[in-house]
N, C-alpha and C positions, 0 to 999 in steps of 0.2 A: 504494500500500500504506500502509495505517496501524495504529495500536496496536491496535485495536480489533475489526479485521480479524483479527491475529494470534491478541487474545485469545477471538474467536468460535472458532481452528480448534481451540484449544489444549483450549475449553469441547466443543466436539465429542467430540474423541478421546476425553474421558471421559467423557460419560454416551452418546455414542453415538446421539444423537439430535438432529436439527434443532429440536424443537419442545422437550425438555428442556434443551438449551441456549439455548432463547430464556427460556423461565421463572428460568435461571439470572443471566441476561445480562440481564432483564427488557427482551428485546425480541420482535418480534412473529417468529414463523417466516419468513415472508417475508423480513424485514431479516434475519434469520441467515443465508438462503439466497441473498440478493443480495450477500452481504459475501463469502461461500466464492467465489459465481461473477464475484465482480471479481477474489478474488485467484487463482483459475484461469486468467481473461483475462491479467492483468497477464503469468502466467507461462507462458502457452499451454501448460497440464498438466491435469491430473484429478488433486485433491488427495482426493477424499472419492469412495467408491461407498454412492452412495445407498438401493441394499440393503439390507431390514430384517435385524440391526439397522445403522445406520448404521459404517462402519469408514473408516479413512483406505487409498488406494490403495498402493504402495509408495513411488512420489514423495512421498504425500502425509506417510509414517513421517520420509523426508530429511526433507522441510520442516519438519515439526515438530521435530522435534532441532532446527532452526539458530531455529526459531521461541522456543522455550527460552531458549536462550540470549540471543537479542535483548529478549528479558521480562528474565530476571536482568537486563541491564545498564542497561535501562532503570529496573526497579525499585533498581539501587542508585545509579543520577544520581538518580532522590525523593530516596533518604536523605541522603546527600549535600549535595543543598538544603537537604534538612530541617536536618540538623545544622549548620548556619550558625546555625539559634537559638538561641538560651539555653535554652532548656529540654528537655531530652532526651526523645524520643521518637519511638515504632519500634514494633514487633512482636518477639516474642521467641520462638521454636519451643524450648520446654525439651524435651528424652526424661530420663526418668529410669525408677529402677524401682519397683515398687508401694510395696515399704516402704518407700521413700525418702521419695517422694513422699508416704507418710501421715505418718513421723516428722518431716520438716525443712521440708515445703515450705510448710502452712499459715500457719505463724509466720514464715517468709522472706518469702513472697509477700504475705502483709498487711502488715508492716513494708513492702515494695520499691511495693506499689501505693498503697498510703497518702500517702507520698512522692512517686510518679511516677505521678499516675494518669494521664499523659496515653499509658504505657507497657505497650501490651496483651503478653499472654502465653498461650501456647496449649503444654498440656503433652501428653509423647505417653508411656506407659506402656511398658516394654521390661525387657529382659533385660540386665544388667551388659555381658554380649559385644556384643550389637547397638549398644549405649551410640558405642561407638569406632567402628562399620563407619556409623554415622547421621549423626557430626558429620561424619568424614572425606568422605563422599556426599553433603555438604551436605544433608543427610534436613532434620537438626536442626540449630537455633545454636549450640546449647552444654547440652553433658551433665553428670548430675550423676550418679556413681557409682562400684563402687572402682577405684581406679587399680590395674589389671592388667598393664598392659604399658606399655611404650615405644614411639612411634611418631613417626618425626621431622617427618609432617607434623602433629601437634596439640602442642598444650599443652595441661600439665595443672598443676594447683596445691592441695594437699590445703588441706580443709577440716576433716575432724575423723579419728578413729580409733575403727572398730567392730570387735569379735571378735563371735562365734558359739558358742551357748552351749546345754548340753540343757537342755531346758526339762520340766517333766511336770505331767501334773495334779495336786493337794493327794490323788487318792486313788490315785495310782500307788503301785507298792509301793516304790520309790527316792527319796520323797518325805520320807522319816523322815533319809535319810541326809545330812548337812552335804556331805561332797564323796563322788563318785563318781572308779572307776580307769577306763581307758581296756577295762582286761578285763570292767567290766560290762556293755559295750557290746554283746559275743557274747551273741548269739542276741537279743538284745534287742527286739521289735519297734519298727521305727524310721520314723518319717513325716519326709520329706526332701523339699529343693525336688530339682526336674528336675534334670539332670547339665549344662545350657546354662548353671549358674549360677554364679556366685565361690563361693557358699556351698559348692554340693555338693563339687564342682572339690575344694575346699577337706578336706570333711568324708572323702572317698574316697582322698586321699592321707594323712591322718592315720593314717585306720584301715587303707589299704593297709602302711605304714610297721611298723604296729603288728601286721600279720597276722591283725585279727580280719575274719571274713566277715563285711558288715551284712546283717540279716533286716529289708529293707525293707520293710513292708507296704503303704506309701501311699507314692507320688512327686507334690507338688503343685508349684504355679507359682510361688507367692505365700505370704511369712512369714505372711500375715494367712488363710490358708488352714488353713497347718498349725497357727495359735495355735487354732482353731476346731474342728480334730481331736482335739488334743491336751487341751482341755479338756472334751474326751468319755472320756477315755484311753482311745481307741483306739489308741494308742502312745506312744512317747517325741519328740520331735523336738529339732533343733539348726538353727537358726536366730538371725538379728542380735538382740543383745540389747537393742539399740536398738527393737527392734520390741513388747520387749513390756512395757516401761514402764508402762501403766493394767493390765496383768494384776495383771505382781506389785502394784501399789498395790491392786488390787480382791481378791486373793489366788486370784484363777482359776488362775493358774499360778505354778509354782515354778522356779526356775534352782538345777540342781543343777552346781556347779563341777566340771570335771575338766582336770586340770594340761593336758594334751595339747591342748586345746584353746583355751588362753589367749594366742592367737597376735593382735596389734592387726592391724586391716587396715585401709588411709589408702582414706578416702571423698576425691572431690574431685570439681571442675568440669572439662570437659575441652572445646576447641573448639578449633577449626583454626588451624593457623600461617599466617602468610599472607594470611587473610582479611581485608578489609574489615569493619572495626566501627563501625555505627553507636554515635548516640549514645546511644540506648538499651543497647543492647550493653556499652557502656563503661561506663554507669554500673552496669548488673545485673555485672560482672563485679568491677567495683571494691570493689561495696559484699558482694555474695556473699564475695568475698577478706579484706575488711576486717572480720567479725564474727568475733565470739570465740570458741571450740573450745563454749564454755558455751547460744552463741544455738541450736546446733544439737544437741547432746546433754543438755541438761536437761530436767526432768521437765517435763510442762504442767502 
């Protein structure tokens, strides 16, 4: 048995094909299919039924699990070597969420690759809750989003503080008004993220608090969704105020203040306790910690 063999069965299981795991693996089908039927010999099993589309048998489900696991450890003796140099470098799996990732990450990750360019980075888009269940299930390295909970297997360490704010179009009819009450809220048509969100989570117990019904009209995924409804005034919305920085400089939108919702909420990096950090790891981690509340909430 060797690495290589492993990483053939591992390439299987996911496209489910001999011949697109050779294109993957850049080998020939043949050599994909002599590599499965060693490691069958070795283990006098049936790992794979060859059946279109190609599927792993139930032995073959086992082996893959412990197959897994034998790739992590092997890929973290690399790092490990690696990290003996002087120069840090790794891969880095960021999750973040879409506004995030438009408001802070541009300006982080040119600053961090400029620096390290020998330090790839692959970012993965997500929901604030997925945030914590990603790094915890080793999905991702390390998350960038609001610190919502407590959980003793990660760390978390705030980077800056956003609130959530209504935002309207220049021809809304609330647009004339310096501050809004939380009672202008009733009946108000309102364009909101999804209920999976800090934001809403957030916005639904204010107004639950407050007794007013919202008259939803649009539920999107993304701050950068609802800035693009809202500057139709097809509604009101309340979303991170961080998100909409070049509106109000371009005057597409307006943030109408209401007391009730001037609550700061701590953004931060989040990643597992206990884990092994390469040396890439430690330096994105150090140097993310080490920037000033100003790198990440100033205007561009």
């Amino acid at each position: 048995m060797n690495i290589s063999q492993l990483e053939t069965l591992v390439t299987i299981s996911k496209t489910m094909s001999f011949r697109k795991a050779g294109e993957v693996l850049n080998l020939t089908q043949p050599a994909v299919s002599a590599q499965i039927k060693s490691l069958e010999d070795e283990f006098n099993t049936v790992l794979v039924d060859r059946n279109q589309p190609v599927t792993l048998t139930d032995r073959g489900e086992v082996f893959l699990e412990h197959t897994e696991r034998i790739l992590s450890i092997v890929e973290e003796l690399k790092q490990r070597l690696s990290d003996l140099n002087d120069t840090p470098q790794g891969h880095i799996v960021l999750g973040t969420t879409t506004s995030i990732a438009i408001q802070i990450l541009p300006r982080v990750l040119s600053y961090f690759q400029d620096q390290f360019p020998l330090i790839k980075t692959t970012i993965q888009s997500m929901a604030s809750c997925e945030v914590y269940n990603s790094v915890e299930n080793g999905q991702i390295d390390v998350g960038i989003g609001y610190l919502i909970e407590r959980n003793p297997n990660l760390i978390t360490s705030i980077l800056y503080y956003d609130t959530f704010e209504l935002v309207v179009s220049p021809d809304h009819h609330l647009s004339s008004k310096p501050v809004a009450t939380i009672e202008d809220l009733q009946d108000l048509p309102l364009i909101l993220l999804t209920g999976d969100t800090v934001g809403r989570k957030f916005v639904d117990e204010v107004l639950k608090k407050h007794k007013i019904i919202p008259n939803v009209v649009m539920e999107l995924s993304s701050s950068e969704e609802i800035k693009r409804m809202v500057e139709l005034n097809l509604g009101a919305g309340i979303i991170s105020k961080l998100a909409v920085g070049s509106e109000l400089r371009l005057g597409t939108l307006k943030i109408i203040p209401i007391i009730e919702l001037e609550v700061t909420h701590p953004v931060g990096v989040i990643y597992k306790s206990g884990k092994y950090l390469n040396s890439a790891m430690h330096q994105f981690l150090d140097d993310l910690k080490g920037m000033p509340e100003t790198q990440f909430i100033s205007s561009e």
